[in-house]
C-alpha positions, -999 to +999 in steps of 0.1 A: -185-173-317-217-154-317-248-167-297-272-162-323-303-190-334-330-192-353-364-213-343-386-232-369-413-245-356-431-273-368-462-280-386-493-265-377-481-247-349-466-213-345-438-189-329-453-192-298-449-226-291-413-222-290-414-189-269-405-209-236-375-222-252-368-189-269-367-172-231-345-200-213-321-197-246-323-153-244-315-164-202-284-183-212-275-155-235-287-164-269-299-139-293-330-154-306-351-152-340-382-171-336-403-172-366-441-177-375-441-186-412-457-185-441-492-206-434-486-211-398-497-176-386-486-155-419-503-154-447-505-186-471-476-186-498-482-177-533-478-208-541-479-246-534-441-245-516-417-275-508-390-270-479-369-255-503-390-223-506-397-225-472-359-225-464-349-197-489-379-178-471-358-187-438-328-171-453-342-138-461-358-136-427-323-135-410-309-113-437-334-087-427-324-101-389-288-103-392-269-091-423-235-105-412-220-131-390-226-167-377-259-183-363-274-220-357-310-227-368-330-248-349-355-267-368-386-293-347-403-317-368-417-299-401-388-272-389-363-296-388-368-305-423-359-273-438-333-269-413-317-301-428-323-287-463-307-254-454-277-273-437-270-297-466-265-270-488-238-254-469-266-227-454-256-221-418-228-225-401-246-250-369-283-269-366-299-281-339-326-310-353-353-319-331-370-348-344-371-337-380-394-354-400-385-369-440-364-395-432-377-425-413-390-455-432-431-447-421-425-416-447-415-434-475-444-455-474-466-425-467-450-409-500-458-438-516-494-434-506-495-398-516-479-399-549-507-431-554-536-410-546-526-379-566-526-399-598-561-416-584-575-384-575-567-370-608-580-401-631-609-410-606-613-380-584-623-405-555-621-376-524-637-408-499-612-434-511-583-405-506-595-394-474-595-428-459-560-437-475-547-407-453-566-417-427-542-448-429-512-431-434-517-420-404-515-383-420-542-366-396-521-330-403-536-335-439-572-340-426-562-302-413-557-285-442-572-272-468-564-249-506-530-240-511-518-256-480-532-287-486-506-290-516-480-278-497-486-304-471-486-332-501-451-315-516-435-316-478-445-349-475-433-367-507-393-354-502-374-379-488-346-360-473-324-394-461-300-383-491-292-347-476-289-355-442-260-377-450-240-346-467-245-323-434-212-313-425-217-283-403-213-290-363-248-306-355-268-313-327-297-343-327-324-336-299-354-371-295-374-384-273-371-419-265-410-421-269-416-405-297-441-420-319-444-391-347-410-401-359-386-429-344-352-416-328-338-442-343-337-422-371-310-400-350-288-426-357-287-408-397-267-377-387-231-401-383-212-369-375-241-356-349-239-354-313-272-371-307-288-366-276-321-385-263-347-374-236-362-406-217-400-407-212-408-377-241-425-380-270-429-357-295-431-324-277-399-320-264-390-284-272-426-278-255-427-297-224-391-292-217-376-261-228-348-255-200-335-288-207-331-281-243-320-251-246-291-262-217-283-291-243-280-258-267-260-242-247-233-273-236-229-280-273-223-249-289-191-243-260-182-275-269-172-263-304 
């Protein structure tokens, strides 16, 4: 099988915050695409895109990349969303989810609140109630953005993606942190067919802060298929 991955990073950050773990993958003999996208150091997108758009952008980015053969995406957070999408649909042939986001319980609520505010925003056009409603969602990426990407932020948020991570059926790989407070490991628990593997005393920024460690996880899964 071909040693061949893709990185998507997640929101609001770029390529380079996955170049550590692209090097200690390339070291373990990995060829690596790791991406900037569309908003996150490219240029907005035309339009207000979902994860769908971003994942079909995904696509034609390893077409140009690699017109034939077998890779695994890995997707953190916002990138693990689109790598679920783009898995669920029969995509790739292997993920690698680092604590995707869209599936834990805090989001439904929070698309609860979004959906709320767009029809209040468009009846009342109350931008101080909105902001502090946000503010309680806990949503401080929101409070970042601003024009187009302020809609794709609202259209990320409000797809629950519980109902696609239960059709993955390529060979997958669940990276957490025990600490996590973005998004609770627990919801690890989700991919029933995943080899789940938790980090004790991480958070959130677990492809960051320890990059050899995860790209050996990588590495001892993928032989292990």
């Amino acid at each position: 099988m071909e040693k061949r991955i893709v990185l998507i990073h997640g929101w609001g950050a770029r390529a380079g915050k996955l170049e550590a773990l692209s090097l200690k993958l390339e070291a373990l003999g990995w060829e690596v695409l790791n991406l900037d996208m569309p908003g996150f150091g490219l240029a907005d997108p035309p339009t207000a895109w979902g994860v769908g758009e971003y994942g079909d952008w995904v696509l034609g980015q390893i077409d140009k990349k690699w017109k034939r053969g077998t890779y695994a995406i890995f997707g953190h957070s916002f990138g693990g969303r689109v790598a679920i999408k783009l898995a669920a649909l029969g995509k790739v042939d292997k993920v690698v989810l680092c604590a995707p986001g869209g599936l834990s319980r805090s989001g439904v609520v929070k698309r609860l609140i979004f959906k709320g505010l767009a029809s209040l925003g468009k009846k009342m056009g109350l931008e101080q109630q909105k902001g502090f409603l946000y503010k309680l969602a806990r949503e401080h990426d929101y409070e970042k953005t601003s024009g187009i990407m302020r809609e794709v932020f609202k259209k990320v948020i409000n797809e629950d993606l519980n109902p696609l991570a239960k059709g993955i059926k390529v060979p997958t790989l669940v990276l957490w942190g025990k600490q996590d407070r973005m998004v609770p490991y627990t919801d690890g628990q989700k991919f029933v067919q995943a080899k789940l593997v938790l980090f004790d005393n991480q958070g959130h920024r677990v492809p960051y802060e320890l990059p050899e460690e995860v790209a050996k996880e990588i590495n001892i899964w993928f032989g292990s298929l």
